[in-house]
C-alpha positions as MATLAB code, in Angstrom:
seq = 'XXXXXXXXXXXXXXXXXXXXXXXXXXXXXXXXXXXXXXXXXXXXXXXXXXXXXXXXXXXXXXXXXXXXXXXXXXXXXXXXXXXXXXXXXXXXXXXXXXXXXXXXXXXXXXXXXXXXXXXXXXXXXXXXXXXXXXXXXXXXXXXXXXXXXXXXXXXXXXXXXXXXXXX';
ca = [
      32.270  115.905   68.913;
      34.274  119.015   68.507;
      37.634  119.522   70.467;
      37.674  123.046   72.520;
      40.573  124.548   72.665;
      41.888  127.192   75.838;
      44.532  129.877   75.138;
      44.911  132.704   77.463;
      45.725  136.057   76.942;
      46.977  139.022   79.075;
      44.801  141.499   77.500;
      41.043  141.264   76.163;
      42.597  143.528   72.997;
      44.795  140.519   72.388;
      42.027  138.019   72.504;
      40.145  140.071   69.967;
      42.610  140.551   67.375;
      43.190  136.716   67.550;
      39.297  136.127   67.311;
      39.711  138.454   63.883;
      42.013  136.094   62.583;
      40.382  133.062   62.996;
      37.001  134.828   61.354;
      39.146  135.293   58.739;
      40.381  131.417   58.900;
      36.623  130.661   58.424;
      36.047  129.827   61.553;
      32.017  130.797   62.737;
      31.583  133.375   65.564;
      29.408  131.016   67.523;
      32.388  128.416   67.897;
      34.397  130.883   69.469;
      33.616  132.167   73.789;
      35.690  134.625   75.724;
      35.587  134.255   79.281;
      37.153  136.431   81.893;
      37.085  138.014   85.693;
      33.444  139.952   85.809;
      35.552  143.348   86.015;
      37.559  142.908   82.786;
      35.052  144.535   79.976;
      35.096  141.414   77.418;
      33.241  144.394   74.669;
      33.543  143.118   70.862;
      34.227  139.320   72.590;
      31.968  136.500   71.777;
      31.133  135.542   75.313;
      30.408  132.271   76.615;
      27.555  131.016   77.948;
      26.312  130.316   81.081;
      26.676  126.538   80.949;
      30.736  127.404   79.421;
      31.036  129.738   82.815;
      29.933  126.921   84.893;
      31.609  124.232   83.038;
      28.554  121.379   82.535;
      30.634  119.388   80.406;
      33.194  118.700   83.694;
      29.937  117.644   85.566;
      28.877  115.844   82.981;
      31.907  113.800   82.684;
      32.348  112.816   86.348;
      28.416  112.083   86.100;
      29.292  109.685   83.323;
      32.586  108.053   84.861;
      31.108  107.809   88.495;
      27.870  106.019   86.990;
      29.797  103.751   84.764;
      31.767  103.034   87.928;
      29.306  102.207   89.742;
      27.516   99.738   86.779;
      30.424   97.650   86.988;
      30.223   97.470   90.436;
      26.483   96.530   90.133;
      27.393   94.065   87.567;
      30.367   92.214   89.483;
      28.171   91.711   92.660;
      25.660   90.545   90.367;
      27.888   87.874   89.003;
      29.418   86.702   91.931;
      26.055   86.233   93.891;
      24.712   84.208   90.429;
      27.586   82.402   89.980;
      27.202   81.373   93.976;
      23.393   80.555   93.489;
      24.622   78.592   90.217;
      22.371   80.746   87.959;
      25.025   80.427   85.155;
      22.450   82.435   82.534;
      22.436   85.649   84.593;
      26.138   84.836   85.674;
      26.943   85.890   81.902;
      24.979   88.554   81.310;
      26.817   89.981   84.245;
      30.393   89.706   82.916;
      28.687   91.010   79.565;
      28.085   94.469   81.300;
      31.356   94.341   82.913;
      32.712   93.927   79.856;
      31.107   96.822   78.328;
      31.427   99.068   81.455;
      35.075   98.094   80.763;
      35.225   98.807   77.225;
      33.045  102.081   77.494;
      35.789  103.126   80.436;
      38.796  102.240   78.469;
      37.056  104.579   75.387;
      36.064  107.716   77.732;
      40.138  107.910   79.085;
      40.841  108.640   75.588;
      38.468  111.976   75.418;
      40.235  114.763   75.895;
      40.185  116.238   78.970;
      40.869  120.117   79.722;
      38.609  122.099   82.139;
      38.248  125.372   83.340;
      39.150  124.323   86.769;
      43.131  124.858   85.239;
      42.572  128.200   84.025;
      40.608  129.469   87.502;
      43.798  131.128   88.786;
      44.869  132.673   85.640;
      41.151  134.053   85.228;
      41.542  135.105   88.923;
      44.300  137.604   87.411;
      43.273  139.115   84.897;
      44.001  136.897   82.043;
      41.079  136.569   79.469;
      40.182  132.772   78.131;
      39.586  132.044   74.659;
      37.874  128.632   74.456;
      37.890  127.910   70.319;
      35.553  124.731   69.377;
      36.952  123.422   66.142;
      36.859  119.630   64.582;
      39.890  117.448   65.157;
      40.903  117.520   61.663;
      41.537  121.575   62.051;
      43.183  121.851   65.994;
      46.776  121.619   64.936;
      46.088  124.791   61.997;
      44.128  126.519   65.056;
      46.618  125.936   67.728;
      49.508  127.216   65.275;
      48.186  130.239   63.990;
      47.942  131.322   67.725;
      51.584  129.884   68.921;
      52.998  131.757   65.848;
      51.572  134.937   65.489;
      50.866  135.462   69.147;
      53.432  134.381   71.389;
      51.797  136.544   74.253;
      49.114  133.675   74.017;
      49.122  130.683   76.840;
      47.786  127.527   75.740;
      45.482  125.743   77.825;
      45.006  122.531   77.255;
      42.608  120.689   74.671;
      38.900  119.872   75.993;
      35.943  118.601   74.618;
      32.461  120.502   73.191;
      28.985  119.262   72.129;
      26.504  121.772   70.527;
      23.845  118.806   70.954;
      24.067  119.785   74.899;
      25.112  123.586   74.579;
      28.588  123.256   76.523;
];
């Protein structure tokens, strides 16, 4: 899983000259979206796609955390009514899912979790988004090349990207 990060800039020109950079850091074109207000001309940006606009991998995640939610739930009436009816068997394998509905839930709050919903109002002014997908092992080299050569750049927050699902 790749880690996607959000900087915003004033200007599209600014965005661009920081996309140059990290082409030059060896970074590929297709890991790199620009995103802005459908007036600001985004020309010689690598824009996102629709499913970045929309922002799938938020509705994915609340898909994921509302379902797993809802397992455990399953899974703890399940064990109470078996452990009433004395069905001791199907009791266990009850608390086994809770147990991994806990486990998986304890693992997903460590995921990081930026959105687009807390760049919205800065896109609403003009500012243009530069969401950069990078490994873990390279986000700190990323995140300073932009903090020190481009001070004009806001940083957004650290997400989450999958190419398997195109977000």
């Amino acid at each position: 899983m790749l880690r996607r990060l959000y900087f915003l800039f004033p200007y599209p020109e600014q965005a661009a000259k920081v996309v140059d950079e990290l082409r030059e850091m060896g970074l590929d074109a297709h890991r790199i979206h620009a995103l802005a207000r459908p007036d600001i001309s985004l020309a010689g940006l690598p824009g996102a796609t629709r499913r970045q606009r929309q922002d799938e991998g938020y509705a994915l995640e609340r898909i994921a955390w509302n379902g797993n939610l809802w397992l455990f739930g399953v899974a703890l009436v399940g064990a109470v009514l078996a452990a009433a009816a004395g069905a001791l068997l199907w009791a266990v394998i009850c608390i086994a899912v809770m147990a991994a509905s806990f486990t998986a839930g304890l693992l997903f709050c460590y995921v990081p979790d930026a959105h687009l919903n807390e760049v919205r109002g800065a896109l609403h002014h003009g500012e243009v988004l530069l969401m950069v997908d990078v490994p873990r092992n390279r986000v700190k080299a990323v995140e300073d090349l932009v903090q020190h050569h481009h001070p004009e750049a806001s940083v957004g927050g650290v997400g989450w990207a999958a190419d398997a699902f195109g977000l």
